[in-house]
TILOBA-466348 format. One line per field, with one value per residue (C-alpha): residue number from 1; x, y, z. Coordinates in steps of 0.1 Angstrom, whole numbers, plus 5000, padded with zeros to 4 digits. Layout:
<atoms>
n [NUM; ...] $
u [X; ...] $
v [Y; ...] $
w [Z; ...] $
</atoms>
This chain:
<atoms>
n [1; 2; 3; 4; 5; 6; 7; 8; 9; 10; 11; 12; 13; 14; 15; 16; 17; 18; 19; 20; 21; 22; 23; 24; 25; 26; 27; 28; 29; 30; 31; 32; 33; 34; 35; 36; 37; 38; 39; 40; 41; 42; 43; 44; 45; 46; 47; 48; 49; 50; 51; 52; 53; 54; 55; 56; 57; 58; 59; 60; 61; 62; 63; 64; 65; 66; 67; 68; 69; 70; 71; 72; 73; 74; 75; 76; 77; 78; 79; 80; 81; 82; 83; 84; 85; 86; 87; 88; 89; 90; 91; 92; 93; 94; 95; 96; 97; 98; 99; 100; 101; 102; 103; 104; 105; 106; 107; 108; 109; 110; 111; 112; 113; 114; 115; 116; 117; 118; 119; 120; 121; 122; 123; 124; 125; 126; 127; 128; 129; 130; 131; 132; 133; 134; 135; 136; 137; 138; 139; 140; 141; 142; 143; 144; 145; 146; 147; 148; 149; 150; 151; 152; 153; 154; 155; 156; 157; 158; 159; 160; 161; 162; 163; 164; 165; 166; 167; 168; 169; 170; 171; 172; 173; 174; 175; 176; 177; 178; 179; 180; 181; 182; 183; 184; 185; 186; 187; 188; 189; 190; 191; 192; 193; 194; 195; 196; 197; 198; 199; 200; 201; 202; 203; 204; 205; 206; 207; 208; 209; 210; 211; 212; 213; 214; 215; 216; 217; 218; 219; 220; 221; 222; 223; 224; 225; 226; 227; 228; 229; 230; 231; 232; 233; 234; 235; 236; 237; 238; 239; 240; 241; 242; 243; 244; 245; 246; 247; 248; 249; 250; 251; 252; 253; 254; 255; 256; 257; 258; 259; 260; 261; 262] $
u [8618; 8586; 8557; 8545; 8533; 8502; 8492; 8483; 8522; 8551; 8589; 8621; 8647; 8688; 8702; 8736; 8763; 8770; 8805; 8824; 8817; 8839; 8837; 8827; 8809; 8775; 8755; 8724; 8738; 8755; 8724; 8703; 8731; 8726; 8690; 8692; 8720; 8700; 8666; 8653; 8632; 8614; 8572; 8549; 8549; 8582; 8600; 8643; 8659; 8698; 8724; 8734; 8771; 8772; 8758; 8788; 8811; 8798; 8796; 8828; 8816; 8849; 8870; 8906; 8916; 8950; 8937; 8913; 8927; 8908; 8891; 8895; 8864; 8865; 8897; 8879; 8850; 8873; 8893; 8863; 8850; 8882; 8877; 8899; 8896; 8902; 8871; 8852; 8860; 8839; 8809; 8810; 8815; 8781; 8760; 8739; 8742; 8754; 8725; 8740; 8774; 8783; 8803; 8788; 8808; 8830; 8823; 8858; 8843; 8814; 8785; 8776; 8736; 8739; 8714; 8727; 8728; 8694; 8678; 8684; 8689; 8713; 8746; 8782; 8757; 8762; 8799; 8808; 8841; 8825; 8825; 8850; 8875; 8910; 8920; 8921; 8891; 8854; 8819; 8797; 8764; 8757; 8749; 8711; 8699; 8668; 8683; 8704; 8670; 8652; 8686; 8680; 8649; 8644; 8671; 8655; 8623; 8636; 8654; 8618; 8588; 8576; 8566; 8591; 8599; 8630; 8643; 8682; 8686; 8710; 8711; 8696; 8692; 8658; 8647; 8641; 8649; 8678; 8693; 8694; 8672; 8671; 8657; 8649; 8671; 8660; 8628; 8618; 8582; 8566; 8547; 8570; 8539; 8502; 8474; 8443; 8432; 8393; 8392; 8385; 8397; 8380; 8358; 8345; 8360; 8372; 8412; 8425; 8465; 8471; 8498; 8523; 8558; 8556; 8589; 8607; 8584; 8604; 8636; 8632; 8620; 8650; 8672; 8662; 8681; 8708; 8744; 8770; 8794; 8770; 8778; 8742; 8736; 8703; 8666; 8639; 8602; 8578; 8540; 8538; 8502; 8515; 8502; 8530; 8538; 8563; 8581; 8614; 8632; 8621; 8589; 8594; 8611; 8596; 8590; 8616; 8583; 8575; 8604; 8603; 8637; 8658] $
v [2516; 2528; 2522; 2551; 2536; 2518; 2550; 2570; 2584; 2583; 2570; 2582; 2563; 2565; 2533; 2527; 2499; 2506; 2508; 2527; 2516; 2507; 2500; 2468; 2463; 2443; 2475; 2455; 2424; 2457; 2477; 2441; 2434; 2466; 2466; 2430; 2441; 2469; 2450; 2464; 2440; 2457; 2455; 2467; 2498; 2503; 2533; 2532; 2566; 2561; 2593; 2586; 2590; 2555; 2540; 2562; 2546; 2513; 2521; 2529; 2566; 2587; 2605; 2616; 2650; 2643; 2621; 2651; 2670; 2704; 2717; 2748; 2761; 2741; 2767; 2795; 2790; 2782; 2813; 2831; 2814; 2808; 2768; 2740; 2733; 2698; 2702; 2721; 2699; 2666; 2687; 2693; 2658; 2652; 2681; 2685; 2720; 2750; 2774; 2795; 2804; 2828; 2845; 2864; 2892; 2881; 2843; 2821; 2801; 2807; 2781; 2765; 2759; 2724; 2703; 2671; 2639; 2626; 2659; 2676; 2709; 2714; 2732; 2719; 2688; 2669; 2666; 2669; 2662; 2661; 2624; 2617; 2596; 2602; 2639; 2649; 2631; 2641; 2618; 2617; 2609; 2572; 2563; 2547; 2564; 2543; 2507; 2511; 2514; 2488; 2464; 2474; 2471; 2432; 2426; 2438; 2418; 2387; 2391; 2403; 2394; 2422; 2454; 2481; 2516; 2529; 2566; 2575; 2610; 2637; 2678; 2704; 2742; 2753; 2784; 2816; 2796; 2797; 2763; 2726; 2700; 2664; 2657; 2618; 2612; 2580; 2556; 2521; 2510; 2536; 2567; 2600; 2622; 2620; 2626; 2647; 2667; 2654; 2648; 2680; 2696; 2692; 2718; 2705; 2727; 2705; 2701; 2713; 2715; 2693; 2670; 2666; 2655; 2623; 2607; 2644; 2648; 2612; 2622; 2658; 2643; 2615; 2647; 2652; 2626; 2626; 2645; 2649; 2638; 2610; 2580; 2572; 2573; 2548; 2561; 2536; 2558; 2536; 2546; 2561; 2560; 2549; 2521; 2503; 2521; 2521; 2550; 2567; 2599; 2619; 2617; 2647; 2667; 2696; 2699; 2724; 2743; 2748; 2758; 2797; 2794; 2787] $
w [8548; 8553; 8525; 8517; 8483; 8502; 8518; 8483; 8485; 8469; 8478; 8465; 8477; 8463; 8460; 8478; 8475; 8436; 8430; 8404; 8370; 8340; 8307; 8297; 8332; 8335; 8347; 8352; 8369; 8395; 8398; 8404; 8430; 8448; 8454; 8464; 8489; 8501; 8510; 8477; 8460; 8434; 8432; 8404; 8397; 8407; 8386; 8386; 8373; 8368; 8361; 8330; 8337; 8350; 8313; 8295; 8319; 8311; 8276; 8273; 8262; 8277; 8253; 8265; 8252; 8246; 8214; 8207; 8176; 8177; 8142; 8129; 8142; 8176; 8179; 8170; 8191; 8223; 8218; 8221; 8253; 8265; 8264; 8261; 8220; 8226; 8247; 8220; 8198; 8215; 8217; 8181; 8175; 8194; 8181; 8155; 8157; 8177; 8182; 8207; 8221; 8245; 8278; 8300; 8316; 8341; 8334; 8336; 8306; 8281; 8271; 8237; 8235; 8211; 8196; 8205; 8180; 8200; 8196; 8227; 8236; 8262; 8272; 8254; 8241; 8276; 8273; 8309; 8333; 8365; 8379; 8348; 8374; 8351; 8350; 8309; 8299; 8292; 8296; 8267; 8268; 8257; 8222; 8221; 8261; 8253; 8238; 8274; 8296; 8274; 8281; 8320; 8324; 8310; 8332; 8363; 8348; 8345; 8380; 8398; 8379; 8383; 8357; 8360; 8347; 8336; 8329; 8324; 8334; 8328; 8340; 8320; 8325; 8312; 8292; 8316; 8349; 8372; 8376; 8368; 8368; 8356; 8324; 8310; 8283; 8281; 8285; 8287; 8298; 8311; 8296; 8281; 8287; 8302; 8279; 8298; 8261; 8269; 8305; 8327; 8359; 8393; 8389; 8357; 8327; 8299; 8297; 8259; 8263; 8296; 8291; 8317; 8307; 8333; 8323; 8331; 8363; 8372; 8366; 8383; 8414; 8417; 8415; 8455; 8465; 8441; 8447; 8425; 8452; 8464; 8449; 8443; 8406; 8415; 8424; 8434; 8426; 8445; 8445; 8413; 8394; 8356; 8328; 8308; 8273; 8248; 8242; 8237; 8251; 8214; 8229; 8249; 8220; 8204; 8172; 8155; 8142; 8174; 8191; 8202; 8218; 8185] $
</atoms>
């Protein structure tokens, strides 16, 4: 693997050799064993972004619909975007609220825009069935994103020595873009955002609003190497310019005042 990291660059690199996850697995003791396996000892600095598919797994957070009893207005709701209710009805479970629900013309199914329990915004409020291994069931995100990274990232530190990152990532679709990219959903040890209010550019002009969202930067760029049919639910981000910090996935939430899109 060549070091870009020395050079003043940075190195995105998918893990491979992780197996299929359960629940009740050791996700830490299998990630640790994959790197090792791979010739992947981590360094300083190193940054790991995991899907979060393979913590729900772990976690045990995988509902089957046949125990799913729809409400009455999961029914309503999936009449009018022709959606399983059963279905509907988990992503009511795990939202807040429903801001949005819709079908475009000539869709096979429509969208719900949630507010997840965590805060987020996102379509159906993750509930998803791809990479859900049993036919009839659905993946939900997992209950504490950041409590999982905090757990995975003392592991890794107690296996290494060394200062590490972690983000746990899942897809979003963003306000008047086309497309999906990977969010952080959760965070242990590293920065949410980057502060430059009070610094100034390179030409000299002070910086009022700068702050880029570092944790989502992370898990956008891990989303070049990972594919839903890949296997690879593992990113190694070497060369990254970061300072240890405490923070938490909420970090990167907007305040409700602030929010044009609701």
């Amino acid at each position: 693997m060549k070091d870009l990291g020395t050079a003043g660059g940075v190195e995105i690199v998918a893990v491979p050799g992780i197996p299929d996850i359960r629940s009740g697995d050791d996700l830490a003791a299998i990630l640790i064993a994959a790197l090792e396996t791979a010739g992947l000892p981590l360094r300083d600095g190193d940054v790991l972004c995991l899907a979060h598919k393979i913590a729900s797994k772990a976690e045990g957070c995988i509902r089957r619909l046949a125990d799913i009893t729809p409400s009455p207005k999961a029914e309503e709701l999936a009449r009018t975007l022709a959606k399983d209710p059963r279905k509907v009805e988990v992503v009511l479970e795990e939202s807040r609220t429903v801001l949005r629900a819709f079908r475009h013309p000539g869709q096979d199914q429509g969208v719900m825009i949630c507010e997840h329990r965590l805060g987020f915004i996102s379509a159906n409020a993750g509930v998803d069935e791809s990479n859900a291994e049993e036919m009839g069931t659905v993946i939900t995100l997992p209950r504490d994103p950041d409590a999982t990274c905090r757990t995975l990232r003392d592991g890794v530190r107690n296996r290494f020595g060394v200062k590490v990152g972690v983000v746990m990532t899942d897809t979003f679709g963003r306000p008047w873009r086309l497309g999906q990219v990977n969010v952080a959903i959760g965070l242990a040890g590293l920065p949410a955002t980057r502060r430059e209010q009070g610094t100034s550019d390179a030409w000299g002009r002070p910086l009022l609003v700068t702050e880029p969202a570092f944790a989502d930067e992370v898990a956008a760029a891990s989303g070049l190497v990972i594919r839903k049919s890949g296997r690879q639910p593992l990113v190694l981000l070497r060369g990254l310019d970061w300072r240890p910090a405490e923070t938490q996935a909420r970090d990167l939430i907007r305040r409700a005042e602030e929010d044009m899109f609701r």
